[in-house]
C-alpha positions, 0 to 999 in steps of 0.5 A, a space after each residue: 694947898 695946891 702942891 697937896 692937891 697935886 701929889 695926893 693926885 698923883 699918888 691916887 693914880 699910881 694907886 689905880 694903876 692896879 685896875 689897869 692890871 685887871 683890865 688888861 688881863 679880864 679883857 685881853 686874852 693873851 699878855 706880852 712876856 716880853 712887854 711886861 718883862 721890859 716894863 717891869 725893868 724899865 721901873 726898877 731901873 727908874 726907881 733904883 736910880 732916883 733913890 739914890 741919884 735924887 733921895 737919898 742925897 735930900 735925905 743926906 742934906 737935910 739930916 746934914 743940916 741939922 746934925 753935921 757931915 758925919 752925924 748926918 751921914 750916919 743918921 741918913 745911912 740908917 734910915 735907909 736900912 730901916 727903910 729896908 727893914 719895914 717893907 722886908 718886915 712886910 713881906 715876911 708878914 704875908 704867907 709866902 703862898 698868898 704873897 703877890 711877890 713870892 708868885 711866879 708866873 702860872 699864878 698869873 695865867 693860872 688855869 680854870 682847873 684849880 680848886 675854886 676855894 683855892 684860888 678864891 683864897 689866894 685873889 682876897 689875901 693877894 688883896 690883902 697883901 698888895 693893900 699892905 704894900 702900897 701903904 708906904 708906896 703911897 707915902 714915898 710917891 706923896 712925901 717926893 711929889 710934896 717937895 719936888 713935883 718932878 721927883 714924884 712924877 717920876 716915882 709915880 709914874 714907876 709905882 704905877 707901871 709896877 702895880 699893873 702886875 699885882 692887879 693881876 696878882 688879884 684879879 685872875 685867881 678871883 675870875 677864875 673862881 667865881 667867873 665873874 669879872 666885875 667882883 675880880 676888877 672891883 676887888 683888885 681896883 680897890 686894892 691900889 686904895 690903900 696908895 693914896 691911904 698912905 698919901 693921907 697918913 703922911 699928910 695929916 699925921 707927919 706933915 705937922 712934924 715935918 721939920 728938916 730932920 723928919 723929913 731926912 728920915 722919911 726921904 732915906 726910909 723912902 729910898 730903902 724902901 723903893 730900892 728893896 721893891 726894886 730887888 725885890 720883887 721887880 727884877 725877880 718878876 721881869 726875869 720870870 716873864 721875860 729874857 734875862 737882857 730884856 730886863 736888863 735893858 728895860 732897867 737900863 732904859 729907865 735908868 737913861 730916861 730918869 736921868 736925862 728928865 733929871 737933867 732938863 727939869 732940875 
């Protein structure tokens, strides 16, 4: 019990680092480029690594366990495109104009002179969106945090510095539109919610399936997902706000730090 209580929490903070997003941007009048670009890296560099330093691999061992080496590989393999599949299904889901990830950089730090609907329109379904997206994000960081408290540190501290960018996905356009702070921050603070819905979700509904077979599975989809996110939307996004090598270097960084945690945790 006391291993849920801890990854559930982890995964509620993850989740609310979305709030941090929107505080940052309501209450400080200029953000850091660079800084963002770097922290953005840094977390594709975390969560790409432990993919598939450390996921990918439980995957492989457990479905190797229950169905043999070459079975076993093949299975893991293809739970880590459809992995893949679900969270590009997603984002093929959400219009590209109200997808926080399709968003270039004057959508954050758009200006007062847009069309109050507009950008109430893009903040409420920015919301929406990032709500979808942090459902599987919610259940990695919660499935990893279950069977290794060290991996789900790790995956939640990289979730949590990514999802400060989609608070202000949501947060700016809502201020803008209706010049009311607290409506844009509750709005964007509930939109990391759903991380720890996804926590529940695999708690209640997998957990009592979970078997070394099941848990292959989700462990390999886990790494598809995280790695997609990673490409995805974190790279592209360091690269908008930030020199291309300071992205690199932030991803890099990441990459040495997870891997030295790694090294004196196992």
């Amino acid at each position: 019990m006391d291993n849920v209580l801890f990854a559930f929490s982890l995964t509620l903070l993850a989740g609310l680092a979305t709030g941090i997003g929107s505080a940052i941007t309501l209450f400080k009048k200029t953000l850091n480029p660079k800084f963002l670009a770097a922290s953005l890296g840094f977390s594709a560099g975390v969560m790409i690594y432990v993919s598939f330093i450390e996921i990918f691999p439980k995957a492989l061992e457990s479905l190797q366990n229950v169905f043999g080496e070459k079975q076993g590989y093949l299975y893991t393999t293809i739970a880590f495109f459809i992995g893949i599949g679900i969270i590009a299904l997603i984002d093929k889901l959400v219009p590209s104009a109200e997808n926080p990830h399709e968003m270039n950089k004057t959508a954050y730090l758009t200006k007062p002179e847009f069309q109050t609907k507009r950008l109430m329109r893009m903040g409420v379904f920015s919301a929406v969106a990032i709500a979808i997206h942090n459902l599987p994000e919610g259940l990695a960081t919660f499935m990893a945090a279950l069977h290794d408290p060290t991996l789900g540190i790790s995956i939640a501290v990289a979730i949590a510095i990514h999802n400060i960018p989609e608070g202000i996905a949501v947060s700016v356009p809502i201020y803008f539109a209706t010049k009311n702070r607290k409506k844009a921050f509750v709005l964007s603070f509930l939109s990391g919610l759903t991380e720890p819905i996804g926590a529940l979700i695999g708690y209640f509904i997998l957990s009592h399936f979970l078997d070394d077979a099941l848990l292959g599975y989700v462990f390999a989809g886990v790494a598809g997902i995280m790695v997609y996110i990673s490409l995805d939307e974190l790279l592209p996004t360091a690269e908008e706000y930030g020199e291309h090598h300071i992205a690199i270097w932030g991803l890099i960084i990441g990459m040495v730090i997870m891997a030295t945690s790694l090294i004196f945790f196992q």
